[in-house]
RORO-376304 format. One line per 3 residues: number of its first residue (from 1); their letters; for each residue x, y, z of C-alpha. Coordinates in Angstrom, 1 decimal, always signed. Layout:
! RORO-376304
NUM = a = X Y Z | ...
! end
This chain:
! RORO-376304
1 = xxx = +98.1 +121.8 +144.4 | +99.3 +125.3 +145.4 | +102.6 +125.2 +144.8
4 = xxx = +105.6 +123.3 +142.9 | +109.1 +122.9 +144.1 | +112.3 +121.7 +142.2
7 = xxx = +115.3 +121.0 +144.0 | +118.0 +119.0 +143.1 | +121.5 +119.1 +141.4
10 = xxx = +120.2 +118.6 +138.2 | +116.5 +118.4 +137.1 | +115.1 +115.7 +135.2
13 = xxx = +112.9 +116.6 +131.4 | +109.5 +117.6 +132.7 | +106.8 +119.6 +131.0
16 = xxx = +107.2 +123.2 +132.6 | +104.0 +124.6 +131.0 | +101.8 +121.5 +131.9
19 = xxx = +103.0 +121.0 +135.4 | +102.4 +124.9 +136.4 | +99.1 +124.7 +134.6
22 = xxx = +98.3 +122.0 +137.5 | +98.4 +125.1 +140.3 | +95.3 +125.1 +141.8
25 = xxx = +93.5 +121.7 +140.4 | +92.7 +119.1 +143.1 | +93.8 +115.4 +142.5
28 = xxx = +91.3 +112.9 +143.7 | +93.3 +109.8 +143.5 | +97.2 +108.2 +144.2
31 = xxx = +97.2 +108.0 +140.9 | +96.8 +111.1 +140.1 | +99.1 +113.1 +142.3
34 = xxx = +101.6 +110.7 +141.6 | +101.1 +111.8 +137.6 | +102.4 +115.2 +138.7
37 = xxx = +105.6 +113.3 +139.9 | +106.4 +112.4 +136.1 | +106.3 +116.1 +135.5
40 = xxx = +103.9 +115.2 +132.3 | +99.7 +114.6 +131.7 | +98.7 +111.6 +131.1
43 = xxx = +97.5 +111.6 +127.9 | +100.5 +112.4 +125.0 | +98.3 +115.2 +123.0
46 = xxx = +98.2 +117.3 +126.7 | +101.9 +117.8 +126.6 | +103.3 +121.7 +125.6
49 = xxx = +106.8 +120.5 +124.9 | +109.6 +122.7 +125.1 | +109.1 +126.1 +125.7
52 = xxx = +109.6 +128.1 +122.1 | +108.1 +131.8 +123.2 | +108.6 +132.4 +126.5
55 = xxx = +106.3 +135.4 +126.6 | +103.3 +133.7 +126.9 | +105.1 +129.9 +127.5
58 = xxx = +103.8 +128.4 +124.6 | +105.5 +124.8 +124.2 | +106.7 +123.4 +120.7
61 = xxx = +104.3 +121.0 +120.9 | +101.4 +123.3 +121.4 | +102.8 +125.3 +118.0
64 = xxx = +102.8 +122.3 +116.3 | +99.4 +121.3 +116.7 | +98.2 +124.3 +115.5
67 = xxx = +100.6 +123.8 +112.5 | +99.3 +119.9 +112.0 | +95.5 +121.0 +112.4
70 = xxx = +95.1 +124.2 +110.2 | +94.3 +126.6 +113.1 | +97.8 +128.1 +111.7
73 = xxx = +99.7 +128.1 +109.2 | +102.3 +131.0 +109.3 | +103.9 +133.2 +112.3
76 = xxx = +101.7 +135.8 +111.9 | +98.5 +133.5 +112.4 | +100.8 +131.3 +115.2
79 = xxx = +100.5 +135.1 +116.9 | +97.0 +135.9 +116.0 | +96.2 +132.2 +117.6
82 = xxx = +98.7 +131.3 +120.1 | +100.0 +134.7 +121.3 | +103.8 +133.4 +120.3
85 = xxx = +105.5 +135.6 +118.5 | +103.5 +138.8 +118.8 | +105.6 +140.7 +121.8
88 = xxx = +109.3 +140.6 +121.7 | +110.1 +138.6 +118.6 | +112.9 +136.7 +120.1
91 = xxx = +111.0 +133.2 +119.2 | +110.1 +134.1 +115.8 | +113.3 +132.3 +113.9
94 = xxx = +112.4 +129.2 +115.5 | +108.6 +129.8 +115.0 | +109.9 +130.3 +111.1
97 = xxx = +111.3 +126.9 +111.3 | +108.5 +124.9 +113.0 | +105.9 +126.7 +110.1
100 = xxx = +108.8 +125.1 +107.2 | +108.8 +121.8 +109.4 | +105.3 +120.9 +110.0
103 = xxx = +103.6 +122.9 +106.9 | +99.5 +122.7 +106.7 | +97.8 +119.8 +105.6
106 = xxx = +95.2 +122.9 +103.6 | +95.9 +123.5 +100.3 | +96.4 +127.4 +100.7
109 = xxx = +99.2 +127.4 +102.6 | +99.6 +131.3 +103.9 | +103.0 +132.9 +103.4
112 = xxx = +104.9 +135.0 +106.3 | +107.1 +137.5 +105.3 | +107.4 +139.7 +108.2
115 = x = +110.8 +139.9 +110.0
! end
């Protein structure tokens, strides 16, 4: 695919992230370009979600992975992994929230008091 057009007086949920992530990947079967058409992967645990930093589009989904399997576990270490967070700050209230709504499953559980 080299390129993805939207038109329409309103545009139906789709995963941004995913579906621009498909630039440049050749589809060998129907069934496969026709995936593209539902504007989200296959499998469930592919999908980004809604974009939370725009910077670096990393989807709520994405955060919350990272959140769910230890590889963060405050903003600071969502930035140190992800990127999100780290360059204009807008997304960190609603990283703050996602870290207080989907705590790690570790027992040290780091603490982020940065604005």
């Amino acid at each position: 695919m080299h390129i993805v057009l939207l038109s329409g007086p309103e545009l139906p949920e789709y995963d941004k992230s995913w579906l621009g992530g498909q630039i440049g990947d050749v589809f060998p079967t129907d069934q496969d370009r026709l995936r593209l058409l539902s504007g989200f992967p296959a499998d469930p645990s592919m999908q980004t979600g809604k974009t939370i930093c725009s910077c670096y589009q990393v989807g709520e989904q994405t955060i919350i992975n990272a959140l769910q399997n230890g590889d963060a576990c405050s903003v600071e270490r969502l930035g140190a992994t992800l990127k999100c967070g780290s360059n204009c700050g807008s997304c960190i209230p609603e990283l703050r929230a996602l870290v207080n709504d989907h705590s790690c499953e570790s027992a040290s559980i780091e603490t982020d008091n940065a604005a």
